[in-house]
C-alpha positions as CSV (number, residue, x, y, z in Angstrom):
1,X,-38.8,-30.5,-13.0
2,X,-41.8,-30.8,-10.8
3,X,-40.2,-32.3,-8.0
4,X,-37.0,-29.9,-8.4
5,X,-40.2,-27.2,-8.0
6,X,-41.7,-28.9,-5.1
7,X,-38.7,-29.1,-3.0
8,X,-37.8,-25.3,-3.5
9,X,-41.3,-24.4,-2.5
10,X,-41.3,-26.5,0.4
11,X,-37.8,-25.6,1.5
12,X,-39.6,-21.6,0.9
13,X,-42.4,-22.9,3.1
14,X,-40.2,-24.3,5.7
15,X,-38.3,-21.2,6.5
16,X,-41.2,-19.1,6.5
17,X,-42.5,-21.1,8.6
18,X,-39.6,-21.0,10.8
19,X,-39.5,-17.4,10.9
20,X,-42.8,-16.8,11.8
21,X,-42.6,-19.3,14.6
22,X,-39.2,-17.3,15.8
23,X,-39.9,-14.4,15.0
24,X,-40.0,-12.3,18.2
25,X,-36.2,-14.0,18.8
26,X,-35.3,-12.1,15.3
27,X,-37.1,-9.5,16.8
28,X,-36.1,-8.8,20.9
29,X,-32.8,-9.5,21.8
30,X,-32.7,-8.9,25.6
31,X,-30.0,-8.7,28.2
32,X,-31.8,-10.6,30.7
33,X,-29.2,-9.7,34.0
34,X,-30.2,-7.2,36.4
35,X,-27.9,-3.8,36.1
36,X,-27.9,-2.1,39.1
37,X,-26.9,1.5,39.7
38,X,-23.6,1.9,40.7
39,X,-21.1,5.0,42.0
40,X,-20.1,6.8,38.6
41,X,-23.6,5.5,36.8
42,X,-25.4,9.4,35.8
43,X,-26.3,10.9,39.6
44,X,-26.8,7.4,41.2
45,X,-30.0,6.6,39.7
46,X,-32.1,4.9,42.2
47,X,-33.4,1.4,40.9
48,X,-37.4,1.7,41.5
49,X,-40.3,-0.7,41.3
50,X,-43.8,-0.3,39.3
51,X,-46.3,-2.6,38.6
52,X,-48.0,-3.1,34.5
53,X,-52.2,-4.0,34.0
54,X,-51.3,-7.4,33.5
55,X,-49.8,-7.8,37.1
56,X,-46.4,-8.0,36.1
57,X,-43.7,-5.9,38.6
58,X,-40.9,-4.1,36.5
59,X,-37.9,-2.7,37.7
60,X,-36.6,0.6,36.3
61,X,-33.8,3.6,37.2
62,X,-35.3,7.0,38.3
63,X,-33.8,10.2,39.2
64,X,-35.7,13.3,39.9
65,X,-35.9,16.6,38.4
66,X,-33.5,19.4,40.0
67,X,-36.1,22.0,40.1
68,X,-40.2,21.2,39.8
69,X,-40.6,23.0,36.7
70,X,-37.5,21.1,34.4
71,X,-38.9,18.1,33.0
72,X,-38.6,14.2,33.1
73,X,-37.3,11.9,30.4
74,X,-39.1,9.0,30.3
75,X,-36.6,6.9,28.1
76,X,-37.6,3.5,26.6
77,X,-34.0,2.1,24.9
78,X,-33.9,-0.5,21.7
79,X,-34.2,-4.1,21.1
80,X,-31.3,-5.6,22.8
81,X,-29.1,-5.2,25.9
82,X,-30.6,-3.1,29.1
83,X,-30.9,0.2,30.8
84,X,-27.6,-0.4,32.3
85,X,-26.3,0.0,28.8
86,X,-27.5,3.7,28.2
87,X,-27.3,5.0,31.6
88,X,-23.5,6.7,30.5
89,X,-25.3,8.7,27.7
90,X,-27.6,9.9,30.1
91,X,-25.2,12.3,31.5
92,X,-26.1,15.6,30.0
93,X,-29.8,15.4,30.8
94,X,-29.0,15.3,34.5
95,X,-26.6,18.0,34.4
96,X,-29.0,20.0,33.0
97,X,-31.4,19.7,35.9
98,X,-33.8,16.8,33.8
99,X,-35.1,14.2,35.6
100,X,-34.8,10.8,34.2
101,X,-36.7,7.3,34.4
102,X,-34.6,4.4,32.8
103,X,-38.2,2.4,31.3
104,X,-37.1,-1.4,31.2
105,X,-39.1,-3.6,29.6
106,X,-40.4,-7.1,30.6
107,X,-37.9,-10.1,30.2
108,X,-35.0,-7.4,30.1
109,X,-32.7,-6.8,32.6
110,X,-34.3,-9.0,35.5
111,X,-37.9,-8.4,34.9
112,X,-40.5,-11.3,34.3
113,X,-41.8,-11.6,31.3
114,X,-41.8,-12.0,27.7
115,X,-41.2,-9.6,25.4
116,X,-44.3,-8.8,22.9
117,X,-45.9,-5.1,21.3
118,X,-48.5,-5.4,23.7
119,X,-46.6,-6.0,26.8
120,X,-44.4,-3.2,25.6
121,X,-47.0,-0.6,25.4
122,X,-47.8,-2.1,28.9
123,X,-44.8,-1.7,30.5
124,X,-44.7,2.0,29.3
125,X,-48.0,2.9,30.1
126,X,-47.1,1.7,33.7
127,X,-43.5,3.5,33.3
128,X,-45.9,6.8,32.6
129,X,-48.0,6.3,35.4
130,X,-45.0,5.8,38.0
131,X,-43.9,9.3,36.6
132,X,-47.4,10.8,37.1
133,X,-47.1,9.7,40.5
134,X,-43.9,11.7,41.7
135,X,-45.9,15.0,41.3
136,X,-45.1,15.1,37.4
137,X,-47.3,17.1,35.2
138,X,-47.8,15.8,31.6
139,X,-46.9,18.8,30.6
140,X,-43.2,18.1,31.9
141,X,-42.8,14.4,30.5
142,X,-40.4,14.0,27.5
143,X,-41.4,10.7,25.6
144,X,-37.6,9.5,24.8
145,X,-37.3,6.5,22.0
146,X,-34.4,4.9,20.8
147,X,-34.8,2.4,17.7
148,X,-37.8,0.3,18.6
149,X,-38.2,1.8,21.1
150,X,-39.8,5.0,18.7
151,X,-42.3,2.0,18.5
152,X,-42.5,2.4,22.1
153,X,-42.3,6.0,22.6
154,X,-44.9,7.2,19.2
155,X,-47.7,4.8,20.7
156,X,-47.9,6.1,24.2
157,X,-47.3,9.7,22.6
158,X,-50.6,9.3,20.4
159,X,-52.7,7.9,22.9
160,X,-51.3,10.1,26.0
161,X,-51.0,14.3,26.6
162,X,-46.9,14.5,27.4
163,X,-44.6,17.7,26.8
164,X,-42.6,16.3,24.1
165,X,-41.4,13.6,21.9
166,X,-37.9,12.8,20.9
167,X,-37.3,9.8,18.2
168,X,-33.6,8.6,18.3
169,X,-33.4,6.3,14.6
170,X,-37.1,6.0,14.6
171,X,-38.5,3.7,11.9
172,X,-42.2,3.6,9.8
173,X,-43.1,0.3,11.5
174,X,-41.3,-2.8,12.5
175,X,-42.6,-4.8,9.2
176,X,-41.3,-2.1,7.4
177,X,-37.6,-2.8,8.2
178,X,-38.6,-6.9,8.9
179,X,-39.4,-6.7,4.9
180,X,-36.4,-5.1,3.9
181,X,-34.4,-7.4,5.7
182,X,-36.1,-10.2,4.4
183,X,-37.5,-9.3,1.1
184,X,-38.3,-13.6,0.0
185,X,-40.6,-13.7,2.8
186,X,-43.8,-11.7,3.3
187,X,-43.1,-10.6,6.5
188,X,-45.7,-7.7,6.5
189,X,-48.2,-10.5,6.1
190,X,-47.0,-12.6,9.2
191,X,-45.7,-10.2,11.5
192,X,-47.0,-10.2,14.5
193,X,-45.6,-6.9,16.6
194,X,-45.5,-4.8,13.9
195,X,-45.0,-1.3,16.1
196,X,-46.7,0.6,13.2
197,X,-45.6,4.1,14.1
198,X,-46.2,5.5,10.7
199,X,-50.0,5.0,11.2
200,X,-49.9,6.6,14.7
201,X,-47.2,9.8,14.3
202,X,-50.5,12.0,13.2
203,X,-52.1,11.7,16.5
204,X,-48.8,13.3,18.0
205,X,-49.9,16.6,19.1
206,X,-46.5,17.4,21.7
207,X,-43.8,19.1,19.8
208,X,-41.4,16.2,17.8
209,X,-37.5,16.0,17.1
210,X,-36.4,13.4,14.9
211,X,-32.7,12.5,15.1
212,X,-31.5,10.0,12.6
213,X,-28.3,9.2,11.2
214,X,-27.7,8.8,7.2
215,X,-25.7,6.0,7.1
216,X,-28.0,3.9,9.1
217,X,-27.9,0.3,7.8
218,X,-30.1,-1.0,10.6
219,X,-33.3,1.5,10.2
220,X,-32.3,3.5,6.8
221,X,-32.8,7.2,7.3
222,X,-35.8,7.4,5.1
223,X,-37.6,6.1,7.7
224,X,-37.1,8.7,9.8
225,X,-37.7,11.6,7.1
226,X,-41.3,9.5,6.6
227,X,-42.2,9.7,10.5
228,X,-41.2,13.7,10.0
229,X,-43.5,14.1,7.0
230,X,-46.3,12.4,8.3
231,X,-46.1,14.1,11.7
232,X,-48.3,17.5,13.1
233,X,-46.4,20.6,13.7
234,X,-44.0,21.6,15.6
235,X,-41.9,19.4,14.6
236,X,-37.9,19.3,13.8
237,X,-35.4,17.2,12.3
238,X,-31.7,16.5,12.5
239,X,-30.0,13.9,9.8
240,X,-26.8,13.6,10.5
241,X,-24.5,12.4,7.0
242,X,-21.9,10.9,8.9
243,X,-24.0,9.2,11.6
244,X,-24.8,5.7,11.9
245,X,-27.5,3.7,14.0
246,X,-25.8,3.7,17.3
247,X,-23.6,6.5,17.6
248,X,-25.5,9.8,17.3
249,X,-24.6,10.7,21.2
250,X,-21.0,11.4,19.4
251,X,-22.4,13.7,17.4
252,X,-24.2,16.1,20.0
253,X,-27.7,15.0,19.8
254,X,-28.1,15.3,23.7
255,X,-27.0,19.6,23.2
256,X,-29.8,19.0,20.5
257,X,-32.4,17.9,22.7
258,X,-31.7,19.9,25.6
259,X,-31.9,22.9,23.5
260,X,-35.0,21.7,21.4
261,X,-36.8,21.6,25.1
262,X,-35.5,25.0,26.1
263,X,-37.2,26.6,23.1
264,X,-40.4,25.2,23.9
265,X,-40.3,26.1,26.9
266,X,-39.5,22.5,28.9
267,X,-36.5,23.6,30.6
268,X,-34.9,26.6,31.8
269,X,-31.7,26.4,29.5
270,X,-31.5,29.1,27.4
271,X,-31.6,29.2,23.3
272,X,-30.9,31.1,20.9
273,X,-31.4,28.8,17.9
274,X,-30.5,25.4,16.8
275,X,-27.7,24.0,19.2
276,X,-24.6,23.4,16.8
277,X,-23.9,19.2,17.1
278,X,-20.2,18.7,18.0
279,X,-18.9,15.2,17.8
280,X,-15.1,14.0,18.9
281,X,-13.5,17.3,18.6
282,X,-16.0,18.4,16.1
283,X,-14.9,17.1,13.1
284,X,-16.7,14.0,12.7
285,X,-20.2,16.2,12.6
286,X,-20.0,16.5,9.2
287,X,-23.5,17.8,7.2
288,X,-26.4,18.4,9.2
289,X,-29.6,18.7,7.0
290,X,-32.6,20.8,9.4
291,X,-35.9,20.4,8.8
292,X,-38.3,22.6,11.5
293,X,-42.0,23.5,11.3
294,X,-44.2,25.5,13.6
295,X,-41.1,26.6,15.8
């Protein structure tokens, strides 16, 4: 009996121990090729250098704003694949006069590097400072995060004076969803990048929109609702019942952006209201619960 007990615990031991020591691979899965802009990529983003604290030189895509006073989308993407990968959603924001900055991270898409929380928060604080530098006023910078990166995106937000911030299936904190994954292992006592946005969302002072999908089985919804609570007015939210995790840009979250920028006053497209989300042909939208303070 004892020995049957020992060899479950150290089999338990062994593959926490395993996870801990692999954990950023269950954690960062990168597309480590270069994309390059291409004819028929959004406006032919330019491909543009900038250069972290820590010395390391990251490659991004940048396209300015039509007009000095529309702003710039600084967008920092998820855990796996590249910019290359959500350049074609991008579309909308360039038609409506935005300028956009494609953030890549280290050891993704061609850059040096190894992924990590604190190279991430690097690599945007230099992303943010490439932006300053074209003439852009923090007032006109839209914080853009998608999945972890809302890890991304909340930090920089708390600790830096920007126009706006837009979570696309935002999570509390990385541990949060590790431990739901893994419920046998304590992964809130191991973790290491833990991208604890919960803790930071209350030193957000730039107007918020949360956009979350209800059938989310990657980051459940109630994370998002969370972040929403715990944030400062204004804030917004749109939970969409039929969304899942990676498909809320078939549901009209970019007309919901544009037009949650227009009303405070980012951009010079006109609302009148909430923008109606329309999906393929409109009748995949289904329920759209709206939660908006401060507006």
């Amino acid at each position: 009996m004892l020995s049957a007990l020992g060899i479950v615990l150290a089999g338990y031991l062994g593959i926490g121990g395993l996870m801990f020591a692999f954990q950023r691979r269950l954690l960062y899965f990168p597309d480590r090729s270069r994309p390059e802009p291409a004819p028929g990529d959004p406006a032919d983003m330019t491909a543009v250098d900038y250069v972290t604290a820590d010395g390391l030189r990251l490659s991004g895509w940048y396209w300015p704003p039509a007009a000095p006073g529309q702003p710039v989308l600084v967008h920092f993407h998820g855990n796996a694949g590249h910019i290359g990968d959500r350049a074609p959603l991008m579309r909308p924001y360039l038609d409506a006069g935005f300028g956009l900055l494609l953030a890549e991270y280290r050891g993704y898409g061609g850059n040096p590097g190894r992924p990590t929380e604190t190279g991430l928060h690097a690599d945007a604080r230099a992303a943010l400072d490439f932006v300053a530098g074209q003439g852009v006023t923090p007032d006109r910078i839209v914080l853009y995060g998608e999945s972890l990166g809302t890890g991304v995106a909340v930090r920089l937000a708390a600790e830096s004076p920007v126009g706006a911030l837009v979570l696309e299936a935002p999570f509390t904190s990385a541990a949060d969803v590790g431990a739901s994954a893994y419920p046998f292992v304590p992964v809130r006592l191991l973790m290491l990048d833990r991208f604890d946005s919960l803790r930071r969302i209350a030193a957000v002072t730039a107007p918020l929109l949360v956009l979350h999908g209800e059938r989310d089985a990657t980051v459940p919804v109630a994370h998002g609702r969370r972040l929403l609570a715990a944030a400062r007015v204004p804030k917004e939210g749109r939970f969409y019942a039929e969304a899942g995790h990676t498909d809320l840009y078939d549901f009209g979250i970019a007309e919901e952006v544009i037009t949650f920028l227009a009303r405070h006053g980012l951009c010079g497209v006109r609302s009148g209201g909430a923008a109606v989300a329309r999906g393929e042909g409109g009748e995949r939208v289904g329920r759209i619960d709206i939660d908006q303070h401060g507006v």
